[in-house]
C-alpha atoms as a printed R data frame, in Angstrom:
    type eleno elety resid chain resno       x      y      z
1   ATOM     1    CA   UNK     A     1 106.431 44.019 38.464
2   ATOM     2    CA   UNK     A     2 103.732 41.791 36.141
3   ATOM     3    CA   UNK     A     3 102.085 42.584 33.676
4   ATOM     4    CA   UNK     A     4  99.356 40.775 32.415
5   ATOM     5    CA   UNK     A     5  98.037 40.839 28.147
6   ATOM     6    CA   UNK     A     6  95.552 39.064 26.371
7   ATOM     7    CA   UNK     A     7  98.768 37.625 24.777
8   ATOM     8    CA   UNK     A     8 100.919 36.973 27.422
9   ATOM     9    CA   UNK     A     9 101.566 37.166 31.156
10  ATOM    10    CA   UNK     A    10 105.213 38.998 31.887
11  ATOM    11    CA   UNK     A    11 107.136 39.340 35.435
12  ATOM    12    CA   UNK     A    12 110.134 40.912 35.913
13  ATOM    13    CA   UNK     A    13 112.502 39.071 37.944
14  ATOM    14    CA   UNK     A    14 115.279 40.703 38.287
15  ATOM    15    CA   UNK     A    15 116.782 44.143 36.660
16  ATOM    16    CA   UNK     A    16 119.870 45.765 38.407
17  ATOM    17    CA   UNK     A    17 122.369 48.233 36.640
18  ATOM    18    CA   UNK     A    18 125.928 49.231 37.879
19  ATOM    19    CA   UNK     A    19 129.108 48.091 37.363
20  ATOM    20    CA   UNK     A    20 127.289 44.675 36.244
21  ATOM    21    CA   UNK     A    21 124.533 44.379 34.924
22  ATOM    22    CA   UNK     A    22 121.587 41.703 34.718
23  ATOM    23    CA   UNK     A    23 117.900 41.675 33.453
24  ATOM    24    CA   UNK     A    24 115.759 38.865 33.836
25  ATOM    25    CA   UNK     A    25 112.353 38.174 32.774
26  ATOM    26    CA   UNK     A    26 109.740 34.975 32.393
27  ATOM    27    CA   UNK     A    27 107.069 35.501 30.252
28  ATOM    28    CA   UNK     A    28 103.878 32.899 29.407
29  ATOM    29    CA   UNK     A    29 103.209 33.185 25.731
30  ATOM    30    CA   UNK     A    30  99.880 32.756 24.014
31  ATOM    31    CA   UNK     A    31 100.297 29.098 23.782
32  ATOM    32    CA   UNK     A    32 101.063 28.921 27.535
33  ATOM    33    CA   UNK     A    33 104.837 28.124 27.653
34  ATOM    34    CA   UNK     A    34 107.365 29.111 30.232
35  ATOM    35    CA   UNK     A    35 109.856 31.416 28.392
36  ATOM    36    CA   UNK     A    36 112.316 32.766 30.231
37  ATOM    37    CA   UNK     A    37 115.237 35.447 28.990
38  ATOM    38    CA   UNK     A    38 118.215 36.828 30.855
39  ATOM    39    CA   UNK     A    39 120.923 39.534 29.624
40  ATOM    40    CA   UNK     A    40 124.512 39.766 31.688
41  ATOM    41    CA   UNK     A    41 126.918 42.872 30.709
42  ATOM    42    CA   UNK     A    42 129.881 44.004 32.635
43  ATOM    43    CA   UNK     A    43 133.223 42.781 33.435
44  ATOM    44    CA   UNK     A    44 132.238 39.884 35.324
45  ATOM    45    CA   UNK     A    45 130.316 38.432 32.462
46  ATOM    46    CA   UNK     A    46 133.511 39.377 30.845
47  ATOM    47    CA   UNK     A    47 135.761 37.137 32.783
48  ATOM    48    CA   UNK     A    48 133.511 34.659 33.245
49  ATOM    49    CA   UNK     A    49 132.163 33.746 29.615
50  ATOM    50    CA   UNK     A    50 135.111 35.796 27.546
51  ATOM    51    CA   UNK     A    51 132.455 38.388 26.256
52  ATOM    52    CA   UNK     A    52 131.290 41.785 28.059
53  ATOM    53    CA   UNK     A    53 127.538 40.386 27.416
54  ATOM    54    CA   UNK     A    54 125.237 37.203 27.528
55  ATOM    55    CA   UNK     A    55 121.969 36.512 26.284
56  ATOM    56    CA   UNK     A    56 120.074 33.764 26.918
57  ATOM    57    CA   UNK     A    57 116.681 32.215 26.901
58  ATOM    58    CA   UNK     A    58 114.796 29.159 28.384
59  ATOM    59    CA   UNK     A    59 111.293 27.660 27.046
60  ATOM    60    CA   UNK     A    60 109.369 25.423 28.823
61  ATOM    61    CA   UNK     A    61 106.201 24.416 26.643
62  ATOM    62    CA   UNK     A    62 103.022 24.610 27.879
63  ATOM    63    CA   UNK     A    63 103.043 20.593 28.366
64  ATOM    64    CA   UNK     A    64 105.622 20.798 30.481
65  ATOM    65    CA   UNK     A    65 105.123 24.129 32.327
66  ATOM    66    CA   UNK     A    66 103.083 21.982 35.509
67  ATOM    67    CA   UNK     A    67 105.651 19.196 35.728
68  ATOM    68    CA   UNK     A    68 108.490 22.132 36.001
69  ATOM    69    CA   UNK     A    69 106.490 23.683 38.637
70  ATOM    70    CA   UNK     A    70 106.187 20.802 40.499
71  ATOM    71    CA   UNK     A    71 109.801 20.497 40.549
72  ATOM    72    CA   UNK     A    72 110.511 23.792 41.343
73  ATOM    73    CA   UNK     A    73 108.227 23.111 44.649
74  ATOM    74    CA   UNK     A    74 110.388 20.554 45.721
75  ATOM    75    CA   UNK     A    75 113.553 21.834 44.928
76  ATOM    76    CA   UNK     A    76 112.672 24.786 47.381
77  ATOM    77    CA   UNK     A    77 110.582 22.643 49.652
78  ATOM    78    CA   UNK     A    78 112.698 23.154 52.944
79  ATOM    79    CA   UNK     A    79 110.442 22.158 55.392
80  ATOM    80    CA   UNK     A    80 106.656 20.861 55.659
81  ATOM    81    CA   UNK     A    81 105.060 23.253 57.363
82  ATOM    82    CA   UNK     A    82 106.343 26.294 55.704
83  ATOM    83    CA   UNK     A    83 105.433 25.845 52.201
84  ATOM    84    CA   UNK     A    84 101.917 26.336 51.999
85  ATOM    85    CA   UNK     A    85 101.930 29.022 54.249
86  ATOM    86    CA   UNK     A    86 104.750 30.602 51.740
87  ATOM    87    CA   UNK     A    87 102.776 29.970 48.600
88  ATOM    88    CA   UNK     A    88  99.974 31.651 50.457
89  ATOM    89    CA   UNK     A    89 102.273 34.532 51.715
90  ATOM    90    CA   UNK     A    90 103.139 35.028 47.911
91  ATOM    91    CA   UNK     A    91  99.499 34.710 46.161
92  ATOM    92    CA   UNK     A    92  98.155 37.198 48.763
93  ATOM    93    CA   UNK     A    93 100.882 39.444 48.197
94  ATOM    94    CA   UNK     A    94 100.600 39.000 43.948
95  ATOM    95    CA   UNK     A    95  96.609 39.338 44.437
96  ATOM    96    CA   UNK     A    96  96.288 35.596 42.853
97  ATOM    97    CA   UNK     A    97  93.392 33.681 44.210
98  ATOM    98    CA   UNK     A    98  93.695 30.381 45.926
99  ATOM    99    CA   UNK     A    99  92.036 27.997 48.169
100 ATOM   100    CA   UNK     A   100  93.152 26.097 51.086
101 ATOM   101    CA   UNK     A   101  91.241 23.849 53.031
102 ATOM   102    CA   UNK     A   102  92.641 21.788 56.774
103 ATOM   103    CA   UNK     A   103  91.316 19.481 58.803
């Protein structure tokens, strides 16, 4: 799910509830950085960080936000030919306009 303000731009990454729990979301503030927050309950969190929760939250600023994308690309780069059909796949399916161009 996105959501979209004059303020700020908002996906949801990931929410699940159970037995474990986990909610993550990236937001883009009004100055245009990458901030990113996550929430773990449950007894895995338990065992794993000695507390039934954990909270967290990443910022990438605005001057940095391309550079992190570009390095996101490549870490998930698996081979040539899919990846711009992939970013295509997931801009048509978002309703985000792009352009592509072969020769």
């Amino acid at each position: 799910m996105a959501e979209e303000t004059p303020q700020r731009k908002h996906l949801a990454i990931e929410h699940t509830n159970g037995r474990n729990s986990r909610d993550i979301d990236a937001y883009i503030n009004e100055n245009g950085d990458l901030y990113i927050y996550g929430y773990d309950c449950g007894p895995v969190t338990s065992d794993f960080f000695g507390s039934s929760d954990y909270e967290y939250h990443l910022t990438i600023k605005a001057a940095d936000k391309d550079m992190i994308l570009l390095h996101v690309l490549k870490a998930l780069h698996n081979n040539p030919e899919a990846i711009s059909s992939r970013l295509m796949d997931i801009a048509r399916e978002n309703n985000i306009n792009y352009g592509f161009h072969s020769f």
